[in-house]
C-alpha positions in Angstrom: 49.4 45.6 113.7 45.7 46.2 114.5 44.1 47.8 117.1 42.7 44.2 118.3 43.2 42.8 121.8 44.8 39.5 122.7 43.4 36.0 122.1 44.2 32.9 121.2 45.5 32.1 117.8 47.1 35.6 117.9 51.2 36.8 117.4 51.6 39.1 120.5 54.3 41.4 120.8 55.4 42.5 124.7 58.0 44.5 126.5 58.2 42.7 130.1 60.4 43.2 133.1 60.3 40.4 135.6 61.7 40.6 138.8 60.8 38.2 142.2 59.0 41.2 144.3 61.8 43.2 145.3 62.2 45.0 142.3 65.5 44.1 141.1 65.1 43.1 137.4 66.1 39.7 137.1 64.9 39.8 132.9 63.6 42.2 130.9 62.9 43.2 127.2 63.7 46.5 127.3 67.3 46.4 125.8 66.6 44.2 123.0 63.6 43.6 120.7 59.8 42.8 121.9 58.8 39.3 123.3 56.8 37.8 120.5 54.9 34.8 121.0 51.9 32.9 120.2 48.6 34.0 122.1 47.2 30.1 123.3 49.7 28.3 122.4 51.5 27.7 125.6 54.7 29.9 124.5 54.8 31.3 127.7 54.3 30.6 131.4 49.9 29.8 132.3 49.6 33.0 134.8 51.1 35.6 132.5 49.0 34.6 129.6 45.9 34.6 131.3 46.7 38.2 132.6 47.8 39.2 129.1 44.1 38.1 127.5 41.9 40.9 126.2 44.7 43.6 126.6 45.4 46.0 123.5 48.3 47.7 121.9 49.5 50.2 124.2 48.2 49.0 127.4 51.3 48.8 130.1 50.3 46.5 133.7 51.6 45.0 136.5 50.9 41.2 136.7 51.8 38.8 139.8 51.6 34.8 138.6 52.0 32.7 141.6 54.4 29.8 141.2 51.9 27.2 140.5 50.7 29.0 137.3 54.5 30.4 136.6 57.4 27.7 136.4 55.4 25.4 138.6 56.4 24.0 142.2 60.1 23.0 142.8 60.3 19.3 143.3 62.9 19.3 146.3 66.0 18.4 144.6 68.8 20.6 145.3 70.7 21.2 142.0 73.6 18.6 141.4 77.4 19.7 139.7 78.2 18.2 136.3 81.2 18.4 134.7 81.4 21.2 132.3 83.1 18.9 130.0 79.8 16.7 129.8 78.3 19.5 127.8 79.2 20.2 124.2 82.6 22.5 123.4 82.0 26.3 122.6 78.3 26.3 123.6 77.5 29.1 126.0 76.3 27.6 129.2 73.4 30.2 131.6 71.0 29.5 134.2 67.7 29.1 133.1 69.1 26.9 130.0 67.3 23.5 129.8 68.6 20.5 128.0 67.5 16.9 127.3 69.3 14.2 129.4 69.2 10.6 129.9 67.3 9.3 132.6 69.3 6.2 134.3 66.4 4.1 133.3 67.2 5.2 129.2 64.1 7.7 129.4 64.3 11.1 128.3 65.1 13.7 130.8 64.4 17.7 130.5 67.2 19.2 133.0 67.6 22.8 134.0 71.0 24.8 134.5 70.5 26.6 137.5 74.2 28.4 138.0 77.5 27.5 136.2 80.7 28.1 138.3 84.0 27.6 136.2 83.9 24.3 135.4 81.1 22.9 136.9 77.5 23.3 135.9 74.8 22.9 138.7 71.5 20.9 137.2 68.2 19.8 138.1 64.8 18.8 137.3 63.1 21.7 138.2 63.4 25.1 136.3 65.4 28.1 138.4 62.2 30.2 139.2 60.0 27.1 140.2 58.8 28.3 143.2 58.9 31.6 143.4 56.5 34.3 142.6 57.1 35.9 139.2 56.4 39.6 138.7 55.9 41.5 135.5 55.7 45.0 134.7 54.1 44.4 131.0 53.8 47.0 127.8 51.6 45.0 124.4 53.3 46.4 121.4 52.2 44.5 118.9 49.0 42.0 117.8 48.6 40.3 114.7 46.5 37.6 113.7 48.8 34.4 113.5 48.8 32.3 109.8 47.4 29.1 109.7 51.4 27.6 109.8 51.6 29.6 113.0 48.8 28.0 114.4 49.9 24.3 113.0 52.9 24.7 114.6 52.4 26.8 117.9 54.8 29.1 117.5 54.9 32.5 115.5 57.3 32.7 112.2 59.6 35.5 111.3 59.6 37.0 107.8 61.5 33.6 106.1 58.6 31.5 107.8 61.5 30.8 110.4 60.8 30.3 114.5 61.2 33.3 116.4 63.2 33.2 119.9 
């Protein structure tokens, strides 16, 4: 990693904790392995990578993204129960998950989990956390320049040229 600051076209590594001002984490990186995602490439919400831009390695912050620039507005629909058994044996089922669906006219349809209760999982059109306020407590770790691949195909590689998650 270089002592550059983020931009577009870079791999940026983060440490984030998110919580919906009141402090309690809701998400955070600090158990597991950075965030690594493509600077510019839309790999994460609008707000937080505008607030990310022209930070370097070692800089921790504080960043509020209002819903419009986080997860977006929520469209009114209050989430509806499906039948665990309409989703596929042995996959593990969480809130935040989104899946394709089809739309009742045949048209593809991006649906979000928003709480699974024995054997009934609650959906919608509208991701958990539209609406609401996000707030990060962020630490960069990491900055690299991305590979022309990476660029190609929005989205950084891991060391077999594989996605990273």
């Amino acid at each position: 990693m270089t002592s550059q600051t983020v931009s577009d076209n870079h791999v940026i590594q983060i440490h984030y904790s998110l919580h919906l001002g009141d402090s309690e984490v809701i998400d955070s990186s600090r158990e597991r392995e950075p965030l690594v995602y493509l600077h510019g490439a839309s790999n994460i919400v609008p707000g937080l990578e505008r607030q990310i831009t022209d930070k370097a390695v070692g800089e921790k912050f504080s960043a509020v993204v209002p819903a419009a620039e986080g997860y977006g507005e929520t469209d009114g629909a209050t989430p509806q129960p499906v039948d665990r058994n309409n989703f596929p044996e042995g996959v593990e089922l969480d809130a935040g998950m989104a899946f394709q669906a089809e739309g009742p006219d045949g048209e593809d349809l991006t649906l979000w989990i928003h709480e699974v209760q024995d054997d009934q999982v609650f959906v919608a059109t509208h991701h958990p956390l539209a609406g609401k306020d996000l707030h990060f407590d962020i630490e960069v770790v990491g900055i690299r320049a991305a590979t022309e691949d990476e660029v190609a195909h929005g989205h950084p590689h891991g060391p077999d040229g594989d996605q990273v998650h």
